[in-house]
C-alpha positions in Angstrom: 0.0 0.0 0.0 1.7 3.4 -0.7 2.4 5.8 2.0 1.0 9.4 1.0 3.3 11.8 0.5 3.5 14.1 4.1 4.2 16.9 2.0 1.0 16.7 0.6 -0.7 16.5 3.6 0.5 19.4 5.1 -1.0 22.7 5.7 -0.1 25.8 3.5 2.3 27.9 5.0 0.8 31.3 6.2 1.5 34.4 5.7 3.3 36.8 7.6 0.1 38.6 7.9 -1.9 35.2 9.0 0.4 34.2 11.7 0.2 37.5 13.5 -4.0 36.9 12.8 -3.3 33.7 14.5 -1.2 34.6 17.5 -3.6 38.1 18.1 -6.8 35.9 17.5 -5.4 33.8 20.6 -4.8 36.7 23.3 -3.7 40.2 23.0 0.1 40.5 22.2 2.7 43.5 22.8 4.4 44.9 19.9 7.6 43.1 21.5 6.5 40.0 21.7 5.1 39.6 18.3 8.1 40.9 16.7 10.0 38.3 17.9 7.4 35.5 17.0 7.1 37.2 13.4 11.1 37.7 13.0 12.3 34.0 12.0 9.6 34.2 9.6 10.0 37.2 7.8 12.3 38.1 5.3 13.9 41.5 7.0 13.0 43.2 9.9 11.5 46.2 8.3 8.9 43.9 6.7 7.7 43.1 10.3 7.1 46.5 11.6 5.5 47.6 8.7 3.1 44.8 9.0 2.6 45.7 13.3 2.4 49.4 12.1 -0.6 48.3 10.2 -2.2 46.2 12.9 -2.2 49.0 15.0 -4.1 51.6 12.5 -6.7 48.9 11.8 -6.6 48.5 15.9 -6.0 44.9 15.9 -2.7 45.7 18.1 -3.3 47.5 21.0 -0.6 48.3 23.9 -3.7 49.6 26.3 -5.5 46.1 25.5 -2.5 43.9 25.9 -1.7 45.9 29.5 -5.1 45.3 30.4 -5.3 41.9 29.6 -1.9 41.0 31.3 -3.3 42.9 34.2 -6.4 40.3 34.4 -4.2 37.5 33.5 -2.5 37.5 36.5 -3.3 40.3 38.5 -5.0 37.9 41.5 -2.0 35.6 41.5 1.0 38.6 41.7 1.5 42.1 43.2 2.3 45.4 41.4 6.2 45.2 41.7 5.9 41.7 39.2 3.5 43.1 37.2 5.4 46.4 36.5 8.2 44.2 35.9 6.5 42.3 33.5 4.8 45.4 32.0 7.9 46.7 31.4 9.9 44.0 29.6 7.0 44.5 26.8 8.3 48.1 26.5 5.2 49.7 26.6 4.4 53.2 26.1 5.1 55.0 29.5 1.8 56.6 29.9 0.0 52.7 29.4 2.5 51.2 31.6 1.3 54.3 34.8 -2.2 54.0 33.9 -1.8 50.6 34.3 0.5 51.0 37.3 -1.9 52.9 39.1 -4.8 50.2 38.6 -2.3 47.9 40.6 -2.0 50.5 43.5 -5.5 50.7 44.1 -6.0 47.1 44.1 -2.8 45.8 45.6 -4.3 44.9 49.1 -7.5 43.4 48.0 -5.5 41.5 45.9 -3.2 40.0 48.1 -5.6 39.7 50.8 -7.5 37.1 48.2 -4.5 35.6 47.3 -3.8 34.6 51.5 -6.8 33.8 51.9 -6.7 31.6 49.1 -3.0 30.1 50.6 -3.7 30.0 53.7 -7.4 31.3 55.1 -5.6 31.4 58.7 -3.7 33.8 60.3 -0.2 32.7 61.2 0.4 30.6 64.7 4.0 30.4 65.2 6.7 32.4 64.0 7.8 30.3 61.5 4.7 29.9 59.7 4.3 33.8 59.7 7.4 34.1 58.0 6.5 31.6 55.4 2.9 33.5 54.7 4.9 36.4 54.4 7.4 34.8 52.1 4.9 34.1 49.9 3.6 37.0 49.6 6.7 38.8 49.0 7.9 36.6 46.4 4.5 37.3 44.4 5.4 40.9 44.3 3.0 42.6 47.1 4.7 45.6 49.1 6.3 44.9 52.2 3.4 47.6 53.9 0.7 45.7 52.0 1.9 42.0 53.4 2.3 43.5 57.0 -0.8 44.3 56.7 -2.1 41.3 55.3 -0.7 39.1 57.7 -2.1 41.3 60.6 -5.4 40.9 59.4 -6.0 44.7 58.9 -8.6 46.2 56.8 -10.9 43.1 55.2 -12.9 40.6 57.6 -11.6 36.6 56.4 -15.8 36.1 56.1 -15.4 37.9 52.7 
């Protein structure tokens, strides 16, 4: 019986155009990270930015979207310091990355108030596990004021 031939069976290849369809049609992207998914693919450089220029004016590429989306991605799981950090890698226009920096401020102790509760739903017993909730907390990027706080139980009632 003959084998068919696997280049036959495979998919067209898509266009430069289609792939950053593809990738945007899946979540938002920042202009950063879809130059370099588009690079290996396309034949210069200048080819892809004219191509992300044009996704922009047609407002398929967005920096506030992809900030905002990031933002609710993993807002509940990570503080504003990892976020910014994150935020910033993408290089996104300074006055998205505040805007979106100031979201995080308001929200930062609800947030990791959630997140404890979440982890933990106790308050610490011993010293040791009060420095492991707190740990925690600091590693996910919440403000050392913010975890005090926290961990002290100030502000929000654990019924929530």
């Amino acid at each position: 019986m003959p084998r068919p031939d696997p280049a036959a069976s495979r998919r067209p290849t898509l266009s430069l155009k289609g792939r950053a369809l593809k990738y945007l049609a899946a979540r938002e992207h920042s202009r950063v990270e879809l130059t370099r998914k588009l690079a290996p693919h396309a034949e210069s450089p200048e080819q892809v930015a004219q191509l992300l220029d044009e996704l922009e004016q047609k407002g398929w590429l967005s920096a506030e979207r992809f900030a905002e989306s990031m933002l609710h991605r993993k807002g509940a799981r990570y503080g504003a310091a990892r976020l910014k950090a994150e935020l910033a890698q993408h290089q996104l226009p300074p006055e998205v990355a505040s805007a979106a920096a100031q979201t995080l401020r308001e929200t930062e102790f609800v947030r990791a108030h959630a997140l404890w509760l979440r982890r933990f739903g106790a308050p610490p017993e011993t010293l040791e596990d009060k420095a492991r909730q707190t740990r925690f907390l600091l590693n996910r990027g919440f403000a050392s004021d913010v975890v005090r706080r926290v961990i002290r139980g100030d502000g929000l009632l654990t019924s929530e």
